[in-house]
N, C-alpha and C positions, 0 to 999 in steps of 0.2 A: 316185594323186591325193591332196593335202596336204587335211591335216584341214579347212581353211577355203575350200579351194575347194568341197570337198564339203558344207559348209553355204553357202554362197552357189545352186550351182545346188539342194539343197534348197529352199532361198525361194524362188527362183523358178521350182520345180515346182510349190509349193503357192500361191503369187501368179497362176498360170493356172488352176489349179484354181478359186479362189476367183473371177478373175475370168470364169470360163464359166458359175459358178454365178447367177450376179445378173444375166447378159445374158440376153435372153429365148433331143407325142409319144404315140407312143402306143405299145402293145405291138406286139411283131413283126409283125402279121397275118397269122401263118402263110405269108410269103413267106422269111423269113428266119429259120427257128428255132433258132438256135444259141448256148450259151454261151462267152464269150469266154474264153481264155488272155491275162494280162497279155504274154509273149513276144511282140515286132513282127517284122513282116518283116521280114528280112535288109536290110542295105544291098543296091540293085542284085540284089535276087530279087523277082520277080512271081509272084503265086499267082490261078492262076485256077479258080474253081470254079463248079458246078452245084447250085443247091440246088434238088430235088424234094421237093413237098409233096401229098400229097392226101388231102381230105377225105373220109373215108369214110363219117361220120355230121354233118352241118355241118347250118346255116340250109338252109331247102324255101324260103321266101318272101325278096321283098324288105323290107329291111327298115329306114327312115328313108332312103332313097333307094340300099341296096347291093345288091349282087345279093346272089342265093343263093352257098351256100360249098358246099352237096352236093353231091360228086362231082365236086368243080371243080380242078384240076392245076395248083399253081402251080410253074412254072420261074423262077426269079432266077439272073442271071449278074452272078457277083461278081469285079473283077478288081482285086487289091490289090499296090500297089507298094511297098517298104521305098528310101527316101530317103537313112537315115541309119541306124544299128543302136537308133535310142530313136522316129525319126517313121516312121509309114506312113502313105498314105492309098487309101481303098476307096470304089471304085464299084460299084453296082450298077444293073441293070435288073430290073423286075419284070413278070414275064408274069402270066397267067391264061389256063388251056384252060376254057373254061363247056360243060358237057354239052347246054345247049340246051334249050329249049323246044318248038320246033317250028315258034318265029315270026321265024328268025333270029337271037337274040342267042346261039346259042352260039359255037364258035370259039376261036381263038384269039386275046388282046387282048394290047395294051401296058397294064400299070395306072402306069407312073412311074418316077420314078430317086429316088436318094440318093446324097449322097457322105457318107464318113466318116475325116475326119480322126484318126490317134492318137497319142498322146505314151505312151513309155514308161520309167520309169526303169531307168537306165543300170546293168548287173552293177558295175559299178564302186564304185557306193554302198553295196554290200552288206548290199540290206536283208534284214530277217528274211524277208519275204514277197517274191512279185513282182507290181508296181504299175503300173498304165498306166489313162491317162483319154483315153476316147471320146468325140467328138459327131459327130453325125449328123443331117445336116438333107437333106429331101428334099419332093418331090411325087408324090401319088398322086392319078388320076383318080377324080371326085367317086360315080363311076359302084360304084367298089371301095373305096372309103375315106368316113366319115363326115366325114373331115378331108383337105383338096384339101394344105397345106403340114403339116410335122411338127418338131420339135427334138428330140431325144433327146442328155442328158448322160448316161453311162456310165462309173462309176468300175470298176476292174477289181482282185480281189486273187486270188491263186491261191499255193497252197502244192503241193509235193511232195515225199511222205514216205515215202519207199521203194516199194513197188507204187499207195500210194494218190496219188491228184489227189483237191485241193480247189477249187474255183473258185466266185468269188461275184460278180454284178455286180448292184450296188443302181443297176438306173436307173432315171432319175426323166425323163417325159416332157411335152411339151407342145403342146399344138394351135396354130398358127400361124394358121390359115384352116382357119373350117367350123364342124362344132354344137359341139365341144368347146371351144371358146377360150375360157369364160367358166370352166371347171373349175381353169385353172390349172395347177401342175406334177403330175403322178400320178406312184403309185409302182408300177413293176414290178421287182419282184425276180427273179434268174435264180439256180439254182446248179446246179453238177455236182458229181457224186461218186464217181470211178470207180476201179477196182482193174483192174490188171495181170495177167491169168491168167496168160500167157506173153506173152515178147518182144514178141507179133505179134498179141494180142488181147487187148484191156482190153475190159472189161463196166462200166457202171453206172449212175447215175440222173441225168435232168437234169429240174429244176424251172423253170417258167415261171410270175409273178403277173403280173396286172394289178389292182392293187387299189384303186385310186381317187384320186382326190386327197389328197395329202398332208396338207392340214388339215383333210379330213376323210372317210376313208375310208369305201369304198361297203359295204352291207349286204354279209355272205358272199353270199346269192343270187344278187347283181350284179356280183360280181367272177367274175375267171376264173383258174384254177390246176387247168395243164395239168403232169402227170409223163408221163415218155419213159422207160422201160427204154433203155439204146442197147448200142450195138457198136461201140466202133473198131476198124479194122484197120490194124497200122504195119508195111506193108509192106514201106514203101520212102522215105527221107529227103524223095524227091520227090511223093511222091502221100500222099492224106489221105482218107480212107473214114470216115462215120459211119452207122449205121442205127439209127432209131428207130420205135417205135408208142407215142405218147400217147395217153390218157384225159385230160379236163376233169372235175373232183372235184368241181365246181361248177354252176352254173346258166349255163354259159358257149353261145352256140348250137352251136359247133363240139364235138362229142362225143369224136371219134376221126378221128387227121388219124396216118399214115406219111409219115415224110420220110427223105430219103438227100441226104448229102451225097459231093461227090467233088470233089476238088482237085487241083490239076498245080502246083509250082514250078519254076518256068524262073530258071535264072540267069545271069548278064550276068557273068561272071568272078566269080563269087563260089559257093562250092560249100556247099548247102544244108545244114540240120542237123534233126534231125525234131522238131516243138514239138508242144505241146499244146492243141488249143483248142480 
């Protein structure tokens, strides 16, 4: 690609950026706990995954109209398509199993959808890092969520430097509908940091903040910052294995939540490559 094409779709990687920012989230709520890889899905490959969450020490009461999180199961089915080798876009569905009460409401519920659109820049530009921006806008049932709509912008940088992966996503979220909309955009920071033992099992740490509004963050006792020891397993180009057990370092209600992730790539003529994410 000629020097000035490659600064022309530069502008207007950063002209989208810019204009995502200024159009009008909140943290994952433990439906979705995972730190992004800038790397999109393939052209014409679909990745469909299982993400298990359960709370092992969460919220006992309701709290501002949510249920309890103790010992509550959440399953999300996440099914993402790659378009183009720089756009994909992901769907999700969010369950909840609730242990119950004994007055009816436990069970198995639907809590909402999301989709998430993402842009990635192209190998071609050969940047020093790898760069891709995320949004995601969805609904969650007011029953599981303090906030019924969501926006989340998610920039994505990730490095890899011989055994080690770096991965960072500063996203900044925002309430659409519900008690939060008058807070504005909040910042949760995400990063991973993991090493390579052998081929077929990296070990290392992923970070989750939720730390409050950008212009003017919440006391530490009201923020939440969650770490996960994990485990990936690369077993196989087409399948994707993560496990973790966090702690909350904070005043957060949810204590200690294990989650597992497991992914399948199906491809449509196009033969998968194993990424990182």
């Amino acid at each position: 690609m000629k020097y000035h094409s490659r600064v022309r779709l530069g502008s207007l990687f950063l002209t989208l950026i810019l204009f995502i920012v200024v159009s009008p989230s909140h943290a994952q709520d433990n439906y979705e706990i995972q730190v992004y890889g800038s790397e999109a899905t393939p052209k014409n490959v679909t990745m469909v995954e299982i993400h298990s969450n359960f709370t092992i020490d969460g919220s006992k009461t309701v709290i501002n109209g949510v249920a309890p999180t103790n010992h509550a199961e959440h399953e999300t089915l996440e099914i993402t398509h790659g378009w183009t080798d720089w756009f994909e876009t992901g769907f999700y569905v969010f369950t909840s199993i609730q242990p119950g009460d004994g007055q009816g409401d436990g069970g198995w519920n639907w809590v909402g959808d999301h989709i998430r659109p993402r842009f990635t820049a192209p190998e071609s530009w050969h940047l020093p890092v790898g760069l891709s921006i995320s949004q995601e806008i969805g609904y969650q049932r007011r029953k599981f969520s303090e906030d019924s709509w969501n926006y989340e912008l998610r920039p994505i940088i990730d490095k890899k430097l011989g055994p080690w992966y770096f991965s960072f996503n500063p996203a900044f979220d925002r309430a659409l509908h519900g008690l939060n909309t008058g807070r504005g955009w909040e910042f949760s920071p995400n990063v991973k940091v993991s090493y390579d033992f052998t081929k077929k099992i990296t070990g290392g740490f992923e970070y989750y903040g939720a730390l409050g509004p950008v212009s003017n963050v919440d006391p530490i006792s009201q923020q939440s910052q969650q770490i996960f020891p994990t485990i990936d397993l690369n077993l196989s180009p087409n399948w994707e294995f993560n496990f973790g057990a966090g702690v909350d370092v904070t005043n957060s209600g949810d204590h200690l939540i294990v989650k597992c992730i497991i992914g399948r790539r199906f491809s449509w003529g196009h033969k998968p490559s194993a990424t990182q994410k």
